[in-house]
Structures are given as C-alpha cells and as structure tokens.
C-alpha positions as CSV (number, residue, x, y, z in Angstrom):
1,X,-13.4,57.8,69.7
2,X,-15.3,56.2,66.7
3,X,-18.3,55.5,65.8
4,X,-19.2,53.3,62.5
5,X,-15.1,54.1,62.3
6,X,-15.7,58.0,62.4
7,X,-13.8,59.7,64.8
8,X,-16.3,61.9,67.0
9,X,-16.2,63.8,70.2
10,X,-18.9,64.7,72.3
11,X,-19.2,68.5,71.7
12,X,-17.5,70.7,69.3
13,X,-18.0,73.9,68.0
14,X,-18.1,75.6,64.4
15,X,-19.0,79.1,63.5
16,X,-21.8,80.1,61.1
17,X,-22.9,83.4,59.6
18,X,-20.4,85.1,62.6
19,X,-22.5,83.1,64.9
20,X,-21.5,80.3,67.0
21,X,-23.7,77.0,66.5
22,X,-22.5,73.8,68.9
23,X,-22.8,70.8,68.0
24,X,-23.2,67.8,70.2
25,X,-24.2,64.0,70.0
26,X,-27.5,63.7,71.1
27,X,-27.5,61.6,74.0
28,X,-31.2,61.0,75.0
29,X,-31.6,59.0,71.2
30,X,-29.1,56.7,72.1
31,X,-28.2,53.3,72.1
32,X,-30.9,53.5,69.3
33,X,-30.2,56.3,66.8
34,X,-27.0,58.3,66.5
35,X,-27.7,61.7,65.7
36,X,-26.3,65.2,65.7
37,X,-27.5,68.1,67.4
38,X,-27.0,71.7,66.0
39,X,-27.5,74.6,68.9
40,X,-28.0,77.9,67.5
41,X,-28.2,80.2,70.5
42,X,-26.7,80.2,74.2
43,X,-30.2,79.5,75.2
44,X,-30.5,76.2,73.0
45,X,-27.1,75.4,74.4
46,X,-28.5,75.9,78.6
47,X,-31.5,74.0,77.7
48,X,-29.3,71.1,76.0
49,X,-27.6,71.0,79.6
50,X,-30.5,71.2,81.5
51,X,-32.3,68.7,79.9
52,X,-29.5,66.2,79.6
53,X,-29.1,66.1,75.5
54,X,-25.5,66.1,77.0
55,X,-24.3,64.8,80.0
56,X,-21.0,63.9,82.4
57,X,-19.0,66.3,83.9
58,X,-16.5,66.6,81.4
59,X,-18.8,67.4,78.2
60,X,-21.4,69.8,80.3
61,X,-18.1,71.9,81.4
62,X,-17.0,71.8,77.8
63,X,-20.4,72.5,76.4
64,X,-20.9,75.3,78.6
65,X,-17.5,76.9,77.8
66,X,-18.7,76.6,74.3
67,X,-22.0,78.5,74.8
68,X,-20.6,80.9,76.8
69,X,-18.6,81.5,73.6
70,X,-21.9,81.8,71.6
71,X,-22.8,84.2,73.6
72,X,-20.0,86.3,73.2
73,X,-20.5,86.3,69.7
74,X,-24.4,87.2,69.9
75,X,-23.3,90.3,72.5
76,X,-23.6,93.8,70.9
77,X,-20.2,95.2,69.8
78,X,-20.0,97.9,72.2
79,X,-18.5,97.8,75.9
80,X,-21.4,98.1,78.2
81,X,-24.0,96.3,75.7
82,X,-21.5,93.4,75.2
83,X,-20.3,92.9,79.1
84,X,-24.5,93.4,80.2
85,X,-25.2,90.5,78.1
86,X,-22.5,88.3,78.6
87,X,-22.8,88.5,82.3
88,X,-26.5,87.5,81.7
89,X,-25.4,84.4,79.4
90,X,-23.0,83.6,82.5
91,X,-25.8,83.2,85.0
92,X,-27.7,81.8,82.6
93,X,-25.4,79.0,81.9
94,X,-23.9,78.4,85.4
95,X,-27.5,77.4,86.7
96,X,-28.3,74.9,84.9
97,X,-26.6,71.8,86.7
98,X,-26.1,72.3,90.2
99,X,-23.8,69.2,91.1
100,X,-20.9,69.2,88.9
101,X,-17.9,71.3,89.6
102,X,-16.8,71.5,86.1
103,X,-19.1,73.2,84.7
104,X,-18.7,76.6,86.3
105,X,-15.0,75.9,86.5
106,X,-15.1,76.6,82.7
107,X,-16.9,79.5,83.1
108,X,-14.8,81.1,85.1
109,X,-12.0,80.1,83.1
110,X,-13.8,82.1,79.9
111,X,-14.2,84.9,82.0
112,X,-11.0,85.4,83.6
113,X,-9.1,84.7,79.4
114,X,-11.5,87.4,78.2
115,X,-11.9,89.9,81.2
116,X,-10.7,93.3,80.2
117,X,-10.7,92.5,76.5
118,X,-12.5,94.8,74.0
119,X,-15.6,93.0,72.6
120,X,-14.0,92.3,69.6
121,X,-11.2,90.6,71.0
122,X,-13.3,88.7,74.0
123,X,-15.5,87.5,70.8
124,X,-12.4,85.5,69.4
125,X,-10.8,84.7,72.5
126,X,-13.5,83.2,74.1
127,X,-14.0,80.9,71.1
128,X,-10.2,80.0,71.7
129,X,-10.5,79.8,75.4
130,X,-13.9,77.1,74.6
131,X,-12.0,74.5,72.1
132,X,-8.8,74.7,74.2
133,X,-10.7,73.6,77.0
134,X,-12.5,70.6,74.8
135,X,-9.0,70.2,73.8
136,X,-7.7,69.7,76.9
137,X,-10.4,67.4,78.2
138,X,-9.0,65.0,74.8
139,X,-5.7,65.1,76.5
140,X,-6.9,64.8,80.4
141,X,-8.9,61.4,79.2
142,X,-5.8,59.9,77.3
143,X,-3.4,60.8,80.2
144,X,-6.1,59.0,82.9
145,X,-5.9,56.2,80.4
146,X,-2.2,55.8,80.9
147,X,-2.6,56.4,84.9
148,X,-5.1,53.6,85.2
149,X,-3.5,51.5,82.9
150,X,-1.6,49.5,85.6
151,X,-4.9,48.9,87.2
152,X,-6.1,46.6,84.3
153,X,-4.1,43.2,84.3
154,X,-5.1,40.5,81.7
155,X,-8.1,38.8,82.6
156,X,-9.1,41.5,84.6
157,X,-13.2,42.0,85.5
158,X,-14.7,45.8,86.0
159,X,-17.3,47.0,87.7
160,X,-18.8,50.3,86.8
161,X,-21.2,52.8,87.5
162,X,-23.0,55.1,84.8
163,X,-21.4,56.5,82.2
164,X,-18.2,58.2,82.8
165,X,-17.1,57.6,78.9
166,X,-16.1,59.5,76.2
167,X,-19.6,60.8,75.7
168,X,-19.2,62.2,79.6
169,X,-15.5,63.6,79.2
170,X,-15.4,64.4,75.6
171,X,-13.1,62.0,74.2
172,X,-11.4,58.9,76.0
173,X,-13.7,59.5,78.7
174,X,-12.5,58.8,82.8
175,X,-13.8,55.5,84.5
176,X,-13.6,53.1,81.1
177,X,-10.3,55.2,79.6
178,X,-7.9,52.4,80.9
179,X,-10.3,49.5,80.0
180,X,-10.3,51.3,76.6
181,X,-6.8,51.5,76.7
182,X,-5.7,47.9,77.9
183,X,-8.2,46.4,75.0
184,X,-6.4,48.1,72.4
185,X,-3.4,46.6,74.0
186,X,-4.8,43.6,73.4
187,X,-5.6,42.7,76.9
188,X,-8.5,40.7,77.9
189,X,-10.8,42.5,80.0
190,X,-14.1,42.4,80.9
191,X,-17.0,45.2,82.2
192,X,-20.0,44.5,84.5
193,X,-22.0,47.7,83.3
194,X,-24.7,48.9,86.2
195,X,-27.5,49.7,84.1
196,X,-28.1,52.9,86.1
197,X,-31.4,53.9,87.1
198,X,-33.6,55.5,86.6
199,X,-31.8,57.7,83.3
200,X,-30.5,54.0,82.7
201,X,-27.2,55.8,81.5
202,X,-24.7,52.2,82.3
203,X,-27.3,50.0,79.4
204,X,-27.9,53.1,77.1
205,X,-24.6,54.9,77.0
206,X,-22.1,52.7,78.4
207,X,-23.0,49.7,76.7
208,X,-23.0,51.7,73.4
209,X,-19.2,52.4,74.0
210,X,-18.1,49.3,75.2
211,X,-19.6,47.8,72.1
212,X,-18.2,50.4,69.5
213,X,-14.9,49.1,71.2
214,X,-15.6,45.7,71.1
215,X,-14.9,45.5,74.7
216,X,-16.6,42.2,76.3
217,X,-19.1,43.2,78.6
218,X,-22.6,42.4,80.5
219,X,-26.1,44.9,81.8
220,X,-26.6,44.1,85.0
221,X,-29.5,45.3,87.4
222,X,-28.0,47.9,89.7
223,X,-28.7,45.5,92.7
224,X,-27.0,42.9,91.4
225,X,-23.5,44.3,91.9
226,X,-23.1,43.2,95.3
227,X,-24.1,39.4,94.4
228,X,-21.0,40.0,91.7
229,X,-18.6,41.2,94.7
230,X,-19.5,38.7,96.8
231,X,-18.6,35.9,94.4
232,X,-15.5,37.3,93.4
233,X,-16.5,38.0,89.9
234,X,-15.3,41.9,90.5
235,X,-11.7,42.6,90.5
236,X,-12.4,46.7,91.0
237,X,-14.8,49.0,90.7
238,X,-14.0,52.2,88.6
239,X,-16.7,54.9,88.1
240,X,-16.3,58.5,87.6
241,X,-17.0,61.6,89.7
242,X,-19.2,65.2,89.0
243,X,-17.9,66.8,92.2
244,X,-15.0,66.3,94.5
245,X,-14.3,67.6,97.6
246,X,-11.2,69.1,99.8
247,X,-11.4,65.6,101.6
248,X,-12.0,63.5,98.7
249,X,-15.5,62.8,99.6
250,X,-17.1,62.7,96.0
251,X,-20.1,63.0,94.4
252,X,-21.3,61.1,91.6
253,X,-24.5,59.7,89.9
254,X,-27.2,58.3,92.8
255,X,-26.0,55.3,93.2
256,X,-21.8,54.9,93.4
257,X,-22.5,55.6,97.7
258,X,-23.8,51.8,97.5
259,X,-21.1,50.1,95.3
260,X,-18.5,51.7,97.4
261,X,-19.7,50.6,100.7
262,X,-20.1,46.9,98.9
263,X,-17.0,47.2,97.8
264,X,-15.7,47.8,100.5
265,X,-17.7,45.1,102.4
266,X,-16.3,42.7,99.8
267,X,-12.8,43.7,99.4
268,X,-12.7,45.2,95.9
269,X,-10.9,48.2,95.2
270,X,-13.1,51.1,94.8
271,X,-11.5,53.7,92.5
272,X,-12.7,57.1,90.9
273,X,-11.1,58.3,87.8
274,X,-12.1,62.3,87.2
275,X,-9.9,65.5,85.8
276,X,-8.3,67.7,88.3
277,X,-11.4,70.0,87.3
278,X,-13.8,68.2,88.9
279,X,-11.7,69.2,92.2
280,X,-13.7,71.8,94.3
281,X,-11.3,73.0,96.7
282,X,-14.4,75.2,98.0
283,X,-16.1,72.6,99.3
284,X,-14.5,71.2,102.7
285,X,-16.5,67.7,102.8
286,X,-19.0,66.3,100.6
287,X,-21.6,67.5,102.9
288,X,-21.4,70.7,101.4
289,X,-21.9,69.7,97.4
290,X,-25.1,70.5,96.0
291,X,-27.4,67.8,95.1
292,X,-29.7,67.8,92.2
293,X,-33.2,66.9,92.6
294,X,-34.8,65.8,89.0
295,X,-38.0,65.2,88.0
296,X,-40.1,62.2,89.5
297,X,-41.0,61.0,85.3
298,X,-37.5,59.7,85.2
299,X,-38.5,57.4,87.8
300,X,-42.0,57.0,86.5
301,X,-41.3,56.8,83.1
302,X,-39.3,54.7,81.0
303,X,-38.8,54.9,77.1
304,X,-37.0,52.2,74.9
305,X,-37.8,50.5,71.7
306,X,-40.7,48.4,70.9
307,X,-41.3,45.5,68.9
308,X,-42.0,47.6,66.2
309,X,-38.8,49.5,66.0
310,X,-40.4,53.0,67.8
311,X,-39.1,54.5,70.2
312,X,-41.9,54.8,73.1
313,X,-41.9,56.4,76.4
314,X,-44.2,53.6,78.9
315,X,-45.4,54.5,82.5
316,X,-44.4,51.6,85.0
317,X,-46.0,52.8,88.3
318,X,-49.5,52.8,89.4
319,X,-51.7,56.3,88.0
320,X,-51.2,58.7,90.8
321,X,-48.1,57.4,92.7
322,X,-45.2,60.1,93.5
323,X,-41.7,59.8,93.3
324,X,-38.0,61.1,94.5
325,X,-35.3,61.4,92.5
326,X,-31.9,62.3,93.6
327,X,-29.6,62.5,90.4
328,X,-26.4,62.4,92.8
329,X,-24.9,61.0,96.4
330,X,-21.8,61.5,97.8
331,X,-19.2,58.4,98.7
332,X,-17.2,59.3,101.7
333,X,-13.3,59.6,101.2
334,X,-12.8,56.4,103.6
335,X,-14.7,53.9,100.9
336,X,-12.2,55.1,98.3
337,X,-9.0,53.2,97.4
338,X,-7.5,56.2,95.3
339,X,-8.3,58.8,92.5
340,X,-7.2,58.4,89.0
341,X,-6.2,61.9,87.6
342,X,-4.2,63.0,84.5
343,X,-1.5,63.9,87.4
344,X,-1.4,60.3,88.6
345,X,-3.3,57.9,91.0
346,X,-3.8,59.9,94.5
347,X,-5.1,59.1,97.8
348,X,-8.7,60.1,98.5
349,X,-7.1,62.4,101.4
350,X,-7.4,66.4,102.2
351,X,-2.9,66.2,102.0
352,X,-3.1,64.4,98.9
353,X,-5.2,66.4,97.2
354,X,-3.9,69.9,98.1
355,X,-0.6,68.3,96.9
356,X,-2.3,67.3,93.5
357,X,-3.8,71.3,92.7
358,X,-0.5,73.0,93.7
C-alpha cells in the first residue's frame, strides 16, 4: 500500500551486523506523524506487541515471526545454548497478546521449519520461515480482496469496525481489502468508519487508509452506527476478526458484539473478512477465547493534537474514577452472514469451517 506514493507494509525485516533489526510503522504516532520504528532485540520486538506500536492480527503474527527470527540470530552457536534461548524468546513472544490466534500460529510455524536444524541453519531458516510468512499475509489480503469483491456494487455504503487494514494484515489488509479493491476499479463506494473506542483505532488508523486511497468516507461515534442501520444508510458491515472459533463464533475488537446484533436487528449483512490463520480449531465456541484486559488509562486518557500542533495526552474523567477495559468480545456465529477468507466466502458454521482447513 502507499503512502505519500511509497509502497510500505506494516513490518518487514532487514539484517544488521548479523543481527536482525525489524522494522515496523509506528502505529501509536499516527494519523499525525508517519514514522519508522527500528527494533534491535527480540525484547524491543515483545514490548512493540505488547504495547500496541503494532497492532491487528495479521502484523502482530507477522511481527512475532519476525522476532522470533531475531532471536535466533542473537542465540549462541552451540546446540544446547542456542535451543535454551530460543525456547525462552518463544515464551517470551507468545505472551504478549492473549486474544489473537495468529500470533502463536506463527510461532509454531517457526518452530516446526527450524526444529531439528543445527543452529546455523535454524539461524537462516527462521529468517526465511519470518518473510515468507509476511509474504504470504501480502498474498492472503489481495486474494480476500478478490473474495469480497462481489460484495461491493457501485454505490455501495460500509460499515466498519476498527482497523482491520493494511496496517492490521500487513499489506491489503482484510475488512477494507475489497473496498480498496472496488475503488481502484473505479467503483463508487463509500465507508462509515466507527471511530473505535477507547484506542480510537476506526478515526486514527482507518481513516488514515481510507484517505491515502482516496476512498470517500465519514468518523462516526461508535453509537451512532445503529441510527445509520436503521435509516438504511448501511448496505453491510465488514470488520475483521483476532480469533475464530470451531463454530465461527469470533472475536474481535470490544465492540463488533454490538454492530452485529444491530445488524442483525436492521437487516444488514454482517460479514468478517480474516486469513485462514486466524482459525483456532482449538477452541470449540467463542466462550473459550481468551480475552484481553488493558489498562483503564486507555479509557481515561486520550491524546490527540492540539491547537498548537503537539501531540498531548488529556485526562477526561473525574481525578480518582476507575475504569474497565476489555480490548475484545466475541460475536456469536448466528449474527454472522459469512466469512471472507483467501479460500472464498464461507458460512460462519462448525461444517463449513472444518471444510475450509482441510
């Protein structure tokens, strides 16, 4: 995707000194400032996760492929030494986002190309396992694109939730891939962007995309989607997903459980676009995916730019008052119309889906 008409994606990787260093858009600075951000270690990598300088499914299962990689090249060259601390960068990595299925999906995925391997070997083939995985998220994004496509007439008016865009899934991204796609096609489309409370992801992050498209578009208060619905103004509602279950029960950011059952109320199509990673075959119902508790500043802090140009961080609650802050809920399978994939649109059913990850 392009910015300033660069092409960028959300992560990437180079190698330094026989070192790895990952590089990633810092996502925190935005709409504001775009900026660059080098991590030198594993460590700098888990806290970039942690913290949410990156974000979405897609890039935090890419990132942390990537830093898994780093830490392969930081391990000591010989057997025990190297598999000691690699096993420690593992754990290290894999706990740093509960919710979202891809990220230890990638892990594993490092492991298993490497397992056996001398060090030498698991050095370079780990960095090879990390950018065909960031690869193949570039290709999952274009291919939902395609699959969506047919979703997005001319004159057609989305609804989405967060951001679920390239800077979430790499490149192309998942919910706004087939708006993306039908613009350049030179259909007229238009987004209703939830602004996404309290990280405010939909008016940061989405809004930045849609513009650097040129994609027609309007920030609206996350309780005003349902007065949208209601008047017809939504045609479907298209968000993305961190976690999906056996069922198709699927979690995504706090939130998407109330557009669904509006849409539903309304009679818009609700749809979720997400890679086959984001599957967890694990988990039998949503009632078993994790859900991340963050801190109660996100919801009692706010930071924008002021009249001056600086970027300030303002408290908006009263001195003393407390705060919960879910970061996900789960939408049951029966409030979802079907699930965009690379594979093709499926039904949101426990037969559909084992059918999809034969």
């Amino acid at each position: 995707m392009k910015v300033s008409g660069k092409n960028y994606r959300a992560s990437w990787m180079i190698e330094r000194n026989g070192r790895g260093v990952v590089r990633v858009i810092d996502q925190p600075l935005l709409p504001h400032r775009f900026a660059i951000k080098d991590l030198l270690t594993h460590r700098d990598t888990a806290e970039a996760i942690r913290d949410m300088t990156i974000r979405g499914a897609g890039t935090i299962g890419a990132v942390a492929a990537f830093g898994l990689a780093q830490g392969c090249l930081e391990a000591p060259d010989d057997s025990d030494g190297f598999w000691r601390y690699v096993r420690q960068v593992y754990e290290t990595l894999v706990t740093t986002r509960p919710t979202a299925n891809d990220l230890k999906h990638n892990l594993d995925r490092v492991m298993a190309r490497i397992e056996k391997m001398s060090p030498a070997k698991a050095k370079r083939a780990a960095v090879a396992e990390a950018k065909d995985i960031s690869d193949w998220y570039a290709q999952v994004g274009e291919r939902i694109a395609r699959n969506g496509l047919k979703l997005i007439k001319n004159g057609t008016r989305v609804l989405t939730h967060c951001n679920a865009g390239w800077l979430a899934l790499q490149e192309w991204g998942s919910a706004p891939a087939p708006v993306y796609l039908a613009h350049r096609k030179g259909r007229k489309v238009f987004v209703w962007v939830d602004e996404t409370r309290p990280r405010c992801q939909g008016a940061n992050l989405t809004s930045w995309e849609l513009t650097q498209e040129g994609v027609p578009h309007a920030i609206i208060p996350d309780n005003a989607a349902g007065f949208y619905m209601r008047r017809g103004e939504v045609d479907v509602v298209i968000t993305g997903a961190d976690r999906i279950a056996a069922n198709g029960d699927t979690a995504n950011k706090i939130g998407t459980y109330e557009k669904a059952v509006l849409a539903h109320e309304t009679g818009v199509p609700f749809y979720i676009a997400a890679p086959t990673s984001t599957f967890d075959p694990r988990c039998k119902t949503g009632d078993s995916i994790p859900i991340e508790e963050r801190s109660a500043d996100e919801v009692l802090i706010i930071s924008g730019r002021d009249e001056t140009g600086r970027i300030r961080r303002v408290k908006i609650a009263p001195e003393g008052a407390t705060a919960r802050n879910p970061a996900f809920d789960v939408t049951p399978a029966k409030y979802i119309t079907g699930i965009i994939t690379e594979r093709g649109i499926v039904r949101a059913s426990r037969e559909a889906i084992r059918k999809l990850l034969r």
